[in-house]
Backbone bond lengths (Angstrom), bond angles and torsions (degrees), N, CA, C in turn:
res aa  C-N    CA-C-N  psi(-1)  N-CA   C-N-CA  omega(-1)  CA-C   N-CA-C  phi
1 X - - - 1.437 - - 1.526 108.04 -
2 X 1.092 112.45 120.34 1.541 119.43 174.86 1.647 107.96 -128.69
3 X 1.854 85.73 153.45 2.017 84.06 -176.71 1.569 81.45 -142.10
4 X 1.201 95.86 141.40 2.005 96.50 152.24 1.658 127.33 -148.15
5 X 1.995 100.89 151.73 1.188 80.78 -179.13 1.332 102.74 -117.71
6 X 1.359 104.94 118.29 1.946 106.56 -152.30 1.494 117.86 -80.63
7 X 1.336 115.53 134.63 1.135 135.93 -165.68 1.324 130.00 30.14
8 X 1.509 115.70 59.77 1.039 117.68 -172.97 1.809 94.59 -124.83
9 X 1.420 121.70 146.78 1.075 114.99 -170.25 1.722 124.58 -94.51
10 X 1.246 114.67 154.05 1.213 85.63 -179.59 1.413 125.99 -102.04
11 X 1.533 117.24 17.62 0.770 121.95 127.79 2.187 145.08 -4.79
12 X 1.663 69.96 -72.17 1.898 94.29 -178.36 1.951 90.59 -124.83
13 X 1.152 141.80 95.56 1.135 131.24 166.77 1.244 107.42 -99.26
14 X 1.635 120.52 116.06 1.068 108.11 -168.41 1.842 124.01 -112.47
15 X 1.145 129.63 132.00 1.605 138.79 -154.02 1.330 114.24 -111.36
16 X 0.973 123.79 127.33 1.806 120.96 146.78 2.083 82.38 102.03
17 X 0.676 100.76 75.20 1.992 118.64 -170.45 1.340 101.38 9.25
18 X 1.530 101.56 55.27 1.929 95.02 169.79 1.463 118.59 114.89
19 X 1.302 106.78 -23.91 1.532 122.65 -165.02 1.624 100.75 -77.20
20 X 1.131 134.21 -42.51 1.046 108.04 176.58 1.436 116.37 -151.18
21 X 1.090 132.63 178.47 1.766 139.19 -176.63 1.600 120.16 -101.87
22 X 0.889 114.72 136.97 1.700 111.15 161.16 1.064 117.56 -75.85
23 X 1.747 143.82 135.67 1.323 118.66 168.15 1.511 81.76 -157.14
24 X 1.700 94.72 163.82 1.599 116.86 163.60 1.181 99.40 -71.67
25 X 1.429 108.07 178.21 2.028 116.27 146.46 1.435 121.77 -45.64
26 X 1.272 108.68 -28.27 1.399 98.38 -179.01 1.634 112.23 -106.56
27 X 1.410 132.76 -7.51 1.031 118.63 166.01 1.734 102.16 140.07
28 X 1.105 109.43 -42.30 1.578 134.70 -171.85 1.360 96.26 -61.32
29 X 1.437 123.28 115.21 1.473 123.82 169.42 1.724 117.35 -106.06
30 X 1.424 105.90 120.74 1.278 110.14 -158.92 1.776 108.20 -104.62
31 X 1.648 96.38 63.68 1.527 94.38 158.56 1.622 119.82 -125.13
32 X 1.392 102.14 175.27 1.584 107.88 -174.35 1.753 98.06 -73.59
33 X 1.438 112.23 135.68 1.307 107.63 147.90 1.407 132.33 -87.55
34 X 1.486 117.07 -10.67 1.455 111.85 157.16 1.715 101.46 -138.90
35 X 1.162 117.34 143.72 1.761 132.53 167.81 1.495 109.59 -80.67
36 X 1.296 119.12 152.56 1.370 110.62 169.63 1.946 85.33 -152.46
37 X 1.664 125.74 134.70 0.960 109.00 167.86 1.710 92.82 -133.81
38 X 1.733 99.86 168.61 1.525 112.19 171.73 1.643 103.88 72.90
39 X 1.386 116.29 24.04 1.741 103.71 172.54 1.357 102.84 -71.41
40 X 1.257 111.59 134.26 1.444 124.54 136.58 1.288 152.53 -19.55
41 X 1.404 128.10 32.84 1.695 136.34 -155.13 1.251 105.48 -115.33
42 X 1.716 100.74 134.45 1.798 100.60 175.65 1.116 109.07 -77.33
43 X 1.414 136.08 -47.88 1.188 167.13 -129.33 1.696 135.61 -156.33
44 X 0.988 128.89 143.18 1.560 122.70 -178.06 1.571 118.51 -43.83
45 X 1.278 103.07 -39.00 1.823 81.77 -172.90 1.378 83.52 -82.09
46 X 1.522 147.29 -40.28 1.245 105.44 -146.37 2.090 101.39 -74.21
47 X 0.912 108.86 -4.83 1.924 113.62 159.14 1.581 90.43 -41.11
48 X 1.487 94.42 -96.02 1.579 120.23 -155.01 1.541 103.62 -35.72
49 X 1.652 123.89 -30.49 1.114 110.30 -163.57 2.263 99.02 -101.61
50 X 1.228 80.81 -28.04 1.887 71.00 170.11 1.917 110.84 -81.51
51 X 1.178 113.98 -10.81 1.650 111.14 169.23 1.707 95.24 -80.97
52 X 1.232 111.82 -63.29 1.550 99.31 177.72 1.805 116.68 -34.03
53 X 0.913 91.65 -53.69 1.879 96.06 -167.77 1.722 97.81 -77.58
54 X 1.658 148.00 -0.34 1.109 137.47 131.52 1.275 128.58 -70.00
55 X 1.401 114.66 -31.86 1.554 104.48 178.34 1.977 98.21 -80.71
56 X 1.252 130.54 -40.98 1.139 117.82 172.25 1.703 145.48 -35.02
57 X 1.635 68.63 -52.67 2.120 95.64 171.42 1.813 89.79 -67.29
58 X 1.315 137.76 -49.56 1.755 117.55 -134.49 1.638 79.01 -91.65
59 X 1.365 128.01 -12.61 1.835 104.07 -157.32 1.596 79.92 -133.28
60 X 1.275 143.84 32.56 1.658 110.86 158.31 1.619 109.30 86.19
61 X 0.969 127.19 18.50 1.707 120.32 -179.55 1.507 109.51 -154.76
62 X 1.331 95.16 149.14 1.462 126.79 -154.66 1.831 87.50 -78.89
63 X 1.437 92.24 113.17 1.424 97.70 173.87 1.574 126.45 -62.89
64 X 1.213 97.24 -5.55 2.044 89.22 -166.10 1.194 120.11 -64.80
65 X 1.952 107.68 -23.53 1.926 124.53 -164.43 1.746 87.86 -81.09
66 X 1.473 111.23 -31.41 1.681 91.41 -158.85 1.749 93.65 -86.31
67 X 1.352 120.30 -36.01 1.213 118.64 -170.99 1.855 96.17 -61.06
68 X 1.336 126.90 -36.73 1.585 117.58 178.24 1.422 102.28 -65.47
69 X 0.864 128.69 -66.37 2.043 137.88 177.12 1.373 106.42 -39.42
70 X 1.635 128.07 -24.02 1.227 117.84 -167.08 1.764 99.84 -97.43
71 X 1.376 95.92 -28.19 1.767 119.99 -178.54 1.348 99.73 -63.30
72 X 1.532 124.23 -52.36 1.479 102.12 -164.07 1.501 114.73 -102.83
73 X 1.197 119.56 0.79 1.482 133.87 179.83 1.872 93.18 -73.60
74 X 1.475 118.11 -52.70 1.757 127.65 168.21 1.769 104.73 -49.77
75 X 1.637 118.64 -39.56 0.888 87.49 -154.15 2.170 109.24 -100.98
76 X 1.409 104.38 9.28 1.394 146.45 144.45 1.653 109.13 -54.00
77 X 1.106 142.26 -25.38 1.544 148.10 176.44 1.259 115.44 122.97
78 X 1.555 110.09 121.52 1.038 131.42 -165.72 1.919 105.73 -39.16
79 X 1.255 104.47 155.10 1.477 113.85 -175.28 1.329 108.38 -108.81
80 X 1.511 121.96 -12.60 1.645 118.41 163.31 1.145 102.76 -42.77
81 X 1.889 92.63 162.78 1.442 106.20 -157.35 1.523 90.39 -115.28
82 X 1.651 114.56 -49.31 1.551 146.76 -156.99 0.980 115.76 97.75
83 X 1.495 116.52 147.08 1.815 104.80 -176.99 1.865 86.29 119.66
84 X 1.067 105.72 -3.92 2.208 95.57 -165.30 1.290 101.17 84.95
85 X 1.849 134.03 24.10 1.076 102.73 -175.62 1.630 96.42 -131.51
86 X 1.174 112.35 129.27 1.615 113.34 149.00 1.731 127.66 -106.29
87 X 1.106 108.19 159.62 1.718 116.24 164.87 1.129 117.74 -129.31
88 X 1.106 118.93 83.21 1.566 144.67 -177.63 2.039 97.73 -63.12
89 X 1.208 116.68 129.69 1.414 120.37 -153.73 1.693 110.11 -158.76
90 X 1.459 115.85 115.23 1.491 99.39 -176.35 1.346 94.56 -138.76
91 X 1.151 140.27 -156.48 1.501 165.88 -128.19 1.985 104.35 170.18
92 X 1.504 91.98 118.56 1.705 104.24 -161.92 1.497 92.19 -131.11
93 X 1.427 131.73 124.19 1.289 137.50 149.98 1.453 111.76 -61.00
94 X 1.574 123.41 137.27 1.734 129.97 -177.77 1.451 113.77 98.06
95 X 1.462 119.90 8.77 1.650 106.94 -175.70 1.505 104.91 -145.17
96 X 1.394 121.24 134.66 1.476 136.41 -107.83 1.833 74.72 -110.88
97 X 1.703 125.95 -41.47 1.527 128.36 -174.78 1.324 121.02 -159.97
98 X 0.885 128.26 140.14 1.466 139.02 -158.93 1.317 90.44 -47.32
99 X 2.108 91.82 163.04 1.248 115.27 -163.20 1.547 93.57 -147.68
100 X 1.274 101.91 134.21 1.578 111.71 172.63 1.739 115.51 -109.09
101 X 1.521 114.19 -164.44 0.927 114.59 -168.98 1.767 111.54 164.88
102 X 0.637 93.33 83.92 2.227 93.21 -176.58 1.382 96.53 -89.31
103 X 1.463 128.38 107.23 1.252 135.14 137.65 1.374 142.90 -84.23
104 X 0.948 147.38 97.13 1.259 152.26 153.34 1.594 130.50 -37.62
105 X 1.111 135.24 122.58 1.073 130.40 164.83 1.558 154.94 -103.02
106 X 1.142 140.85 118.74 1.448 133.05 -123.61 1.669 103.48 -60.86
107 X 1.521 120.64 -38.67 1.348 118.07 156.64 1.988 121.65 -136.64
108 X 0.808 111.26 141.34 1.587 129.31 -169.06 1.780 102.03 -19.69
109 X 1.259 111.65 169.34 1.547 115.82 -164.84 1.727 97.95 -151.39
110 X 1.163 145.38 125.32 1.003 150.53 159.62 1.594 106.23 -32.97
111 X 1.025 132.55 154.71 1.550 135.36 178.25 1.572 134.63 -175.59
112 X 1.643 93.21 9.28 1.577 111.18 -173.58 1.678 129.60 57.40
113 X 1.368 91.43 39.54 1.853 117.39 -175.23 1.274 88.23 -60.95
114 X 1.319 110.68 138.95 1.612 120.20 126.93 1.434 136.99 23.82
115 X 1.427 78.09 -100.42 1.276 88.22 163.48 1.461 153.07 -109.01
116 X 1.962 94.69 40.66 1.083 91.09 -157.56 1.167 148.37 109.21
117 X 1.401 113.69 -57.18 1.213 112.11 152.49 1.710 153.97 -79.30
118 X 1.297 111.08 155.42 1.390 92.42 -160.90 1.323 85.78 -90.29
119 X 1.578 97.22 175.08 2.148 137.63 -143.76 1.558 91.68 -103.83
120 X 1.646 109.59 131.82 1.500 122.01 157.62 1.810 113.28 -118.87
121 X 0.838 80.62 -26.54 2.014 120.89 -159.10 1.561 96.13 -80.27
122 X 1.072 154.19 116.95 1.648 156.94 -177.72 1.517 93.42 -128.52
123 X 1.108 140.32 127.88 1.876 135.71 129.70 1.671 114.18 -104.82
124 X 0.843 114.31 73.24 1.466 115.63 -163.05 2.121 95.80 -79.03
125 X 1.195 85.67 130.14 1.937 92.09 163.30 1.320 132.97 -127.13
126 X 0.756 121.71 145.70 1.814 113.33 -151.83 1.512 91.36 -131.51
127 X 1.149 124.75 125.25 2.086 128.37 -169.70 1.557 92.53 -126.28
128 X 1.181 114.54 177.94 1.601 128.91 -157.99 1.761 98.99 -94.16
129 X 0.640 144.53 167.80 1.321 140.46 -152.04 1.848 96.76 -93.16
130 X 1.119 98.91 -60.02 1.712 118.89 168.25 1.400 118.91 -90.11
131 X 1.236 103.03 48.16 2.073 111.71 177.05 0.801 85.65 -113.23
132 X 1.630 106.76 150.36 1.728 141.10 143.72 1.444 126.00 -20.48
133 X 1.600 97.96 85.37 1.092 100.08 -163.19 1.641 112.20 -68.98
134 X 1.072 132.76 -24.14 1.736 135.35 164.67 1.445 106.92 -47.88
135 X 1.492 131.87 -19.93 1.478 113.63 -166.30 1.850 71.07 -109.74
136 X 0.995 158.96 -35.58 1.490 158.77 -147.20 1.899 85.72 -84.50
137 X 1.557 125.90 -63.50 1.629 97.98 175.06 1.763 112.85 -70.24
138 X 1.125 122.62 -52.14 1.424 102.47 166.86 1.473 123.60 -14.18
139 X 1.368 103.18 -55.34 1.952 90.24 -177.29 1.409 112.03 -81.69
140 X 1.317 119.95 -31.95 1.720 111.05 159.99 1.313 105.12 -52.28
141 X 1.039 142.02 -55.66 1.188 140.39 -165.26 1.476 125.06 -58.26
142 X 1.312 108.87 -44.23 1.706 131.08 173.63 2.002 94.22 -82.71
143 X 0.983 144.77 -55.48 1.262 133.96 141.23 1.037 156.08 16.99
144 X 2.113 100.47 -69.40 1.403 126.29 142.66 1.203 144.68 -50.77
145 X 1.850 86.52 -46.20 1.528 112.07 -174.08 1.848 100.43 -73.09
146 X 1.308 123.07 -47.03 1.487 123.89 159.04 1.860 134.39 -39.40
147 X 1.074 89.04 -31.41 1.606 100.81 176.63 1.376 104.82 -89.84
148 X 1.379 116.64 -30.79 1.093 101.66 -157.81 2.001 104.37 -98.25
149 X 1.257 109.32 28.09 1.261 121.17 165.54 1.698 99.92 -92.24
150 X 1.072 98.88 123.05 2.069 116.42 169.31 1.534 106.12 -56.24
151 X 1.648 139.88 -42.35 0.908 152.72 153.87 1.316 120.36 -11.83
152 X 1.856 90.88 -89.55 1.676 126.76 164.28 1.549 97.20 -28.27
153 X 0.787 116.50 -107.34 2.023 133.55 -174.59 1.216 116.83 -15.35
154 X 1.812 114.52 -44.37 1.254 124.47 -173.18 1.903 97.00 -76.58
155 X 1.198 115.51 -38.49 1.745 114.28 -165.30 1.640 96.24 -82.57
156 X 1.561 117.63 -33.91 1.592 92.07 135.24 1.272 166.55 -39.82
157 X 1.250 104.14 -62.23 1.614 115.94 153.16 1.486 125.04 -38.38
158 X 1.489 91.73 -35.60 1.555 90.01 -157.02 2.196 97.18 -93.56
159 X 1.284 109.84 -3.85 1.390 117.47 -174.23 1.970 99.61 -60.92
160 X 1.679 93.59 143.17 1.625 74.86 -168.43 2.006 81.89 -119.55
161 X 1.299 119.79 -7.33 1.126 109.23 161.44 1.414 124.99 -128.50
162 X 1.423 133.50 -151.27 1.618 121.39 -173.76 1.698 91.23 -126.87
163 X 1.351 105.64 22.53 1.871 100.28 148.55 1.591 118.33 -108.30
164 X 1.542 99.64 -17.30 1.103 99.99 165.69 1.800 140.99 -95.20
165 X 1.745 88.64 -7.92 1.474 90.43 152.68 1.453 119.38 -78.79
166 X 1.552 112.14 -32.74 1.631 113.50 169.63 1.561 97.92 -24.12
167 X 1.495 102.30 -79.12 1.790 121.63 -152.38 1.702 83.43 -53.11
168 X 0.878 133.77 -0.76 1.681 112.48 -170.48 1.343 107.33 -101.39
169 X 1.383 123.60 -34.99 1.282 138.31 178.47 1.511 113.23 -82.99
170 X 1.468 104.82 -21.59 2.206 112.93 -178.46 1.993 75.96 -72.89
171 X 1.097 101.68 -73.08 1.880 115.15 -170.70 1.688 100.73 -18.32
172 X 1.335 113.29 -75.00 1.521 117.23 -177.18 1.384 111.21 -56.99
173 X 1.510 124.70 -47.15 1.150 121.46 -177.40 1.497 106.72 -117.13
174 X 1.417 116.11 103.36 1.342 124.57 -165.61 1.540 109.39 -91.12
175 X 1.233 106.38 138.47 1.882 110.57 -157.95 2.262 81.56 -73.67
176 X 1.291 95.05 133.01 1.333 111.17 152.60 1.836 130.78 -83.04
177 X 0.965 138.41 115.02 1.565 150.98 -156.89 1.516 80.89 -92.20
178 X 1.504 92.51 146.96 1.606 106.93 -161.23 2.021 89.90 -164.38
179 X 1.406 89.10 93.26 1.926 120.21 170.63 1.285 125.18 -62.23
């Protein structure tokens, strides 16, 4: 099952045909621009390399640079969080603003969590090679702080499609109206 909302950043994600923005306090809006649930992966790279080959297919680029950037940033220390959750995160030369992507996977994947547990949960973000890196931890940061609500994770888990993780992520991050 895949959904997308194409090339729009999340940065500025914008809701309600224009009317208004999602944002943290600080500006950084922490939603997926495309969902993908129930992939197929034995293992971590094959994650990193089927998120590579979704963000590739939805925005125009040859997945192999992000699937390498996503490979060695993992192989630099794991990006699990614990909880089933990782944020798989690299730096890509050719792309103008970050790119998201929340994948899910049909059953858990080893990934060098925390605590242990193995990964269902993917938010992978992909930033411009030469972007701002202060707004690039901001969204890890707002990210973390999101997953790491018991709430959040559980209204994940429990999403049985990728409109209803939408509504889960509008819920946490509620679009702000802007007059």
């Amino acid at each position: 099952m895949h959904w997308s909302r194409k090339l729009m950043s999340p940065f500025a994600r914008s809701a309600h045909a224009g009317r208004a923005v999602a944002a943290t306090g600080g500006g950084v809006v922490v939603h997926p621009q495309e969902i993908v649930l129930d992939v197929e992966a034995s293992d971590g790279a094959a994650v990193l390399n089927a998120a590579a080959a979704y963000v590739g297919r939805g925005h125009g680029l040859d997945p192999a640079p992000i699937a390498r950037a996503l490979r060695r940033r993992e192989e630099a220390a794991s990006t699990a969080l614990g909880h089933a959750v990782a944020v798989p995160h690299a730096r890509v030369a050719g792309i103008a603003q970050p790119l998201t992507l929340f994948l899910r996977t049909r059953h858990p994947v080893p990934f060098g969590a925390p605590d242990g547990r193995e990964v269902s949960n993917f938010f992978v973000i992909i930033v411009p090679a030469d972007g701002d890196a202060e707004r690039h931890l901001e969204l890890l940061a707002n990210v973390a702080s999101a997953f790491g609500e018991r709430s959040f994770r559980t209204e994940l888990a429990e999403a049985a499609t990728a409109h209803q993780v939408d509504e889960a992520f509008d819920r946490r991050f509620p679009p702000v109206v802007h007059r």
